[in-house]
N, C-alpha and C positions, 0 to 999 in steps of 0.2 A: 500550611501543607505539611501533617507528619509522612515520616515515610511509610509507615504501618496501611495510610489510607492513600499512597500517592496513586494517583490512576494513570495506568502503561497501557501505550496500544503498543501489542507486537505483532508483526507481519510477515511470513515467511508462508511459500507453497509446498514446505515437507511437512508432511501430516505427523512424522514424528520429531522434529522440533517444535511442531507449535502443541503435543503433548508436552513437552521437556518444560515448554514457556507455562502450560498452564498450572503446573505440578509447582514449580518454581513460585509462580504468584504465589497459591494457595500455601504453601512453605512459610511464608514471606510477610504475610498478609499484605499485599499489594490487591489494588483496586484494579486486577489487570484484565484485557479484554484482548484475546487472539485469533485472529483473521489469516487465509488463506490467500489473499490476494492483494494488490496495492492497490485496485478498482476497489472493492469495498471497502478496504481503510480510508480512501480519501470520501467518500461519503457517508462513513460513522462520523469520523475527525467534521467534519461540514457541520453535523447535527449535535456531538457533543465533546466537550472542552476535555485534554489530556493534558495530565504534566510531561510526560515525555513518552517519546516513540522509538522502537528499538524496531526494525526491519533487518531484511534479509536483501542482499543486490543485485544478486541474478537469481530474477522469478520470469515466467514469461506474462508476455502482456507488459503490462506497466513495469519498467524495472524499478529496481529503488529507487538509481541515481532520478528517474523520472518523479516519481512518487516523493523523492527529497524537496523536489522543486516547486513540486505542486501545492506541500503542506506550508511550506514557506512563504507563496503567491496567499496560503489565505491566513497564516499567522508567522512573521516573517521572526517573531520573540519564539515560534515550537523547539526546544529541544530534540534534538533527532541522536540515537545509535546505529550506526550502520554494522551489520554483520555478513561475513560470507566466507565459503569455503577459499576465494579465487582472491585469494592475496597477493597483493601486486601494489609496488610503490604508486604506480599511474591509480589504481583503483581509489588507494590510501587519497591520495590528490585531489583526484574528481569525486570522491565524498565530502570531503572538507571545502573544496569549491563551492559545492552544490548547499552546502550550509551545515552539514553533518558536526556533532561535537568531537566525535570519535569515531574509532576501525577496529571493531573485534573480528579475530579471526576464527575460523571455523579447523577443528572442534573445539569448543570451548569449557573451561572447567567452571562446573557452576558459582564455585565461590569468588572467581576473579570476575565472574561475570555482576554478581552483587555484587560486589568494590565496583565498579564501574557503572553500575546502575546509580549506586547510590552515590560515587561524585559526580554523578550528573543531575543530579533529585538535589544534592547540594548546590550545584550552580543554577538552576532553574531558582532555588530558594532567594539564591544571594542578589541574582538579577532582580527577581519580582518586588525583594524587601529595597532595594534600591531606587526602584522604579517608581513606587510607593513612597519613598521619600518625596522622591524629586516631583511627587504630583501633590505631595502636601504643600510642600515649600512654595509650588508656584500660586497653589490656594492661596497661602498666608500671605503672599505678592500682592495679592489683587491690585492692591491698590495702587498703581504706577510702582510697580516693583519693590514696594519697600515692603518690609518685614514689619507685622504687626495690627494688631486691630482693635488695641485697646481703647477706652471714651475719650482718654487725655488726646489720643492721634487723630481724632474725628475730622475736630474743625480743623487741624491741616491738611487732611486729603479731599475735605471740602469747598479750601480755601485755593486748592493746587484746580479743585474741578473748573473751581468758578472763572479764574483767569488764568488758566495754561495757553487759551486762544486769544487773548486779547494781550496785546503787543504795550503793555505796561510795564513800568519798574515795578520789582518787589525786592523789599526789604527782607532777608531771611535773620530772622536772632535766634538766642539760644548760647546752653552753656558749649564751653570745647566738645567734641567726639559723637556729639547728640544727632550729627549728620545731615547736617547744612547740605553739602555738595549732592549728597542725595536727593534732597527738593528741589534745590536747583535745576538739577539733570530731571527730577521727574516734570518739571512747569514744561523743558524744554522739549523731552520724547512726547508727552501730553500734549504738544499743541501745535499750529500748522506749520514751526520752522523747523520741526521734528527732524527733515530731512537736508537741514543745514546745519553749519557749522555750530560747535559747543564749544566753546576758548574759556579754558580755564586759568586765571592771573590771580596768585598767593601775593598779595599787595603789602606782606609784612615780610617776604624773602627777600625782597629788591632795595636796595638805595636808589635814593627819586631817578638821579641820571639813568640808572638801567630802566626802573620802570618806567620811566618815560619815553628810553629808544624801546620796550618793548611793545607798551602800550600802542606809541605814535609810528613808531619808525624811524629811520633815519637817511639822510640822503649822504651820497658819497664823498665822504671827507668834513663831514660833522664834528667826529673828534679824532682823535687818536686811535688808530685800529678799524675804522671807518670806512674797509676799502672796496665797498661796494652800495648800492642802494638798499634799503633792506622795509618790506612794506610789516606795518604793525599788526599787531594780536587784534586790535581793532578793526583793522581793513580786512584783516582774514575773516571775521568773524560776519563777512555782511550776509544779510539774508537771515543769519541767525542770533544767536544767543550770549552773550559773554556774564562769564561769572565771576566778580568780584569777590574774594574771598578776605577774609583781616583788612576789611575797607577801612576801620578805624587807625591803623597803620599809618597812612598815608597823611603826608605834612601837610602844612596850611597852603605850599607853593601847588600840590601835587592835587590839593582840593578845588584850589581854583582853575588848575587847565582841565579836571573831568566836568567841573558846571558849566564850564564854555564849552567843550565837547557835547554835554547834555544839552547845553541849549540850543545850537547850532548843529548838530548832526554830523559834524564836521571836523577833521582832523589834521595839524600840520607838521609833517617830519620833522623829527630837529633837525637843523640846518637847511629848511625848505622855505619855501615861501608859498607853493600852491599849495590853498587846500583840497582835501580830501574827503566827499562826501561817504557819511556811513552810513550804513541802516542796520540795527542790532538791539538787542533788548538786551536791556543791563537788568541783572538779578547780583544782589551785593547780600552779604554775610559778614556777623562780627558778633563776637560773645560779650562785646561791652556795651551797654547802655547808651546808642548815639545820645538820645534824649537828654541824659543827665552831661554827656560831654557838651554838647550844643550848648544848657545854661550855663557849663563851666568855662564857656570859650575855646574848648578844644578841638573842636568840628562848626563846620560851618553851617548853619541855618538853614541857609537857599540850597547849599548841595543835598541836606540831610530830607528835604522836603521834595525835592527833583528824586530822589533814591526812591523814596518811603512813600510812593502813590500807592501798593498795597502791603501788607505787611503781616508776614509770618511767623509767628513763634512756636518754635521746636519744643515741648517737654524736658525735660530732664528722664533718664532711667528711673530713676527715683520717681517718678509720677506712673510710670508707665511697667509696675512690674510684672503687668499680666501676661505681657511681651515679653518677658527673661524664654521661658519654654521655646518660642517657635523661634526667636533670635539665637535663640542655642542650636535649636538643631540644623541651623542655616550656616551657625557658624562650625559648628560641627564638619558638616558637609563639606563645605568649601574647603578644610582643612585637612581633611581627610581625602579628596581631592587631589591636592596639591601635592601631600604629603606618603599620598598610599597607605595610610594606616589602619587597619582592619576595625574603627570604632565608632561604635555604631551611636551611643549618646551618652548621658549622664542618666543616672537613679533617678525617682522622686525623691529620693530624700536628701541627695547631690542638689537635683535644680531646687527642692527648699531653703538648701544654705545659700545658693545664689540671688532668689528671690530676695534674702534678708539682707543682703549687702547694700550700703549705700549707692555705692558707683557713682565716683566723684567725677571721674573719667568717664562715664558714659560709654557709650556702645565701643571707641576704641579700646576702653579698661577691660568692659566684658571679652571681647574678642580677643583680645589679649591673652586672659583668663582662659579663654574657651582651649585656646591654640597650644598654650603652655600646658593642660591637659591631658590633651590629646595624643602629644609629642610624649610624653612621657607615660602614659598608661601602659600599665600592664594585662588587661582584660578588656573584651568590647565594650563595655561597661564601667564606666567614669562614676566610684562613688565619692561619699562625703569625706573618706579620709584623704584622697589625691586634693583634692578640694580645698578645707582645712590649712593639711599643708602646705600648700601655694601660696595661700594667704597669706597663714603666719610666717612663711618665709618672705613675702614681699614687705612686711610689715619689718620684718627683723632686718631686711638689707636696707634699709628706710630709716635709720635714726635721726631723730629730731636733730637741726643743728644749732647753733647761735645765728643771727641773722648776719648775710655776707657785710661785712665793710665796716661792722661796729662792737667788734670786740664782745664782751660778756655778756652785753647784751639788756634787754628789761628782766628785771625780776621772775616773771611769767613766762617768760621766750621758750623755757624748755618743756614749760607746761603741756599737759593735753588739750586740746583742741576746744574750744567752748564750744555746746552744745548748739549755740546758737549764733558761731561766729561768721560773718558776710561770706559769701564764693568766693571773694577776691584775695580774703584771708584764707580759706582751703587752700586756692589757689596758690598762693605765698609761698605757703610751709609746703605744700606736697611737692613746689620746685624746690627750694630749698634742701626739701631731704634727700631728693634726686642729687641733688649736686651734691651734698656730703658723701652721699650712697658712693658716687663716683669720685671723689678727691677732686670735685672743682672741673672737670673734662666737659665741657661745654658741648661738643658736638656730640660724643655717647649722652647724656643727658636730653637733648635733644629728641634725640634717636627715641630713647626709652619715654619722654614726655610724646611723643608724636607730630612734633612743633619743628619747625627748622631753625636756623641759629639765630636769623634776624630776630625772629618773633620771640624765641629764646633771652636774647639782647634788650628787645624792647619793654619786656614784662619784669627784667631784674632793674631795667633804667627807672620804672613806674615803681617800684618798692622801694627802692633805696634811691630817689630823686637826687641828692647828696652826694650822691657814692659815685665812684668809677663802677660802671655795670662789665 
């Protein structure tokens, strides 16, 4: 909508203000159309679409304030101007009640009157281009809310169709940030426990004893601190859904009370002796390989085969870059959201440079990205050099370090990254730089990895086996 063509209905029963109105349009070039009464305005407005409506408040017949309400009852989104000789704070009140944007008084000078015209043809704009967002983003939803609809995403929102109803375990895999708990939550809204419980347990936050009192429960006076009953994330969760999240986490002791849980249905407080009947569908996630743990003896067999009756894999970014666009503009939104910041998205030639990035870190890295942006732009308009910069500044606070716990290290240790070296080695080194970045501060490190300190804990335990992690 330029202003040159915005179409104005104006309403007033003085034959010489609605001359003043139609001299003004034509001034103006506005698409404007001026009526004598609020009876015919509200049956042009019925038959055809206006960007905004400027009236008059005491007309007889229909007055404004009537006429406000009426155009409201059949587009509740119309921009309204209200004008009148009969100024009065009560008036001012019952315009704005009645849904009016504004209160011009009468006489009015024509150039204040376009300033007001025109920040109202402004918010009409900023509403509609918004509104317009938020109907694309829910498009690019479709699919149980998730963002995206690239070929890599298919057979997962296929695989979420097939058994979101059917009350089976599913394994969710995939690398970190690629958005496990998303599937999970979509298997759950998807299907008939929809309207129960979603318990969600980070299975690499807790040491066994907690996750165990929070998994099971515990009865009063179990341990130390104990001074009440307390029922588990498990019992909460009946009727519905529980999500396992870094199932590969959890000890050999911690594997064998969930495969008695799985096979029994059943759960017993620590310090209890009744059991506890549950009913719940376990959906588990883990970015490690159970399969190659299980040949390695790291995981156990009969749990890994009780988890994994269906089984889901997540894409990487890197598979899926035709998703960077509408993942953008979602995260855009929501950040701008939060944040109140006037930006509406990135260039093409912005979301190009994103396209080309690897994104090791996946949707968390990009979102990341998106948010650091955003915060910091100077125009509604995010180009390639805010972009760039970000990069090369995350890169520059990011120096390679020597590996923790062994001195100078191998030969190669400061080398760049082989083209073809495992995730687990990405992996490695992009914690690694993280803690250099930060002088060794484990819980900012964290923080900036997306991880909490256990799982922090357990991933330097797994690189340097040897070492104090």
């Amino acid at each position: 909508m330029s202003a040159e063509h915005a179409r104005i209905l104006f309403v007033d029963d003085d034959p010489v203000t609605c001359t003043i109105f139609e001299r003004f349009c034509e001034d103006r070039a506005y698409a404007g159309t001026v009526l004598d009464s609020a009876e015919k305005a509200v049956a042009r407005f019925r038959q055809e679409p206006f960007d905004l409506v400027v009236t008059d408040l005491r007309m007889p017949g229909m007055d404004g304030l009537a006429f406000v309400r009426a155009l409201k009852e059949h587009d509740p989104e119309v921009a309204v101007l209200v004008v009148t000789g009969y100024s009065s704070v009560e008036n001012a009140v019952e315009s704005i009640k009645a849904g009016a944007l504004d209160f011009i008084k009468k006489p009015f000078d024509l150039d204040e009157l376009g300033i007001q015209i025109e920040q109202a043809l402004q918010q009409v704009r900023l509403v509609r281009e918004n509104s317009l967002l938020k109907r694309r983003l829910r498009d690019e939803q479709a699919d149980f809310g998730m963002v995206g609809s690239s070929p890599a995403m298919e057979p997962v929102f296929e695989r979420i169709r097939k058994v979101a109803d059917i009350p089976c375990n599913v394994l969710i895999t995939g690398e970190s940030g690629t958005g496990k708990e998303l599937v999970a939550r979509a298997l759950h809204d998807a299907g008939e426990r929809a309207e129960q419980p979603f318990v969600v347990i980070d299975c690499g936050a807790l040491t066994d004893t907690l996750l165990e009192s929070e998994l099971f429960g515990h009865e009063k006076g179990a341990f130390t601190g104990a001074n009440a009953r307390k029922r588990g994330l498990l019992e909460s969760a009946q009727g519905g859904t529980v999500f396992l999240d870094e199932i590969c986490n959890i000890s050999d002791a911690m594997q064998m009370k969930l495969l008695r849980v799985l096979q029994e249905q059943q759960v017993t407080r620590v310090g209890g002796v009744q059991p506890q009947s549950i009913d719940a569908r376990f959906v588990v996630a883990t970015n490690r390989d159970l399969a190659a743990m299980v040949e390695a003896g790291e995981f156990r067999h009969d749990l890994y085969h009780r988890l994994n009756v269906v089984g889901i894999e997540l894409p990487p970014l890197r598979r899926r870059t035709e998703d960077i666009p509408a993942l953008t503009r979602f995260f855009v939104q929501e950040v701008r959201d939060r944040y109140g910041r006037q930006v509406e998205g990135f260039t093409a030639e912005a979301l190009g440079r994103l396209t080309a990035l690897p994104w090791p870190g996946n949707l968390r890295e990009l979102r990341n990205l998106v948010e650091r942006c955003v915060v910091l732009a100077d125009s509604p308009w995010i180009g390639p050099d805010l972009v760039d910069q970000l990069i090369e500044q995350s890169e520059t606070e990011a120096p390679s370090p020597e590996p923790a716990g062994t001195g100078a290290g191998d030969p190669d240790e400061g080398a760049d990254l082989p083209l073809m070296a495992s995730l687990e080695e990405v992996e490695r080194r992009h914690i690694l730089r993280v803690l250099e970045a930060v002088d060794g501060h484990r819980e900012q490190a964290a923080r900036i990895l997306g991880v909490n300190k256990t799982t922090l804990w357990r991933k330097l335990k797994r690189f340097a086996p040897g070492e104090k992690a």
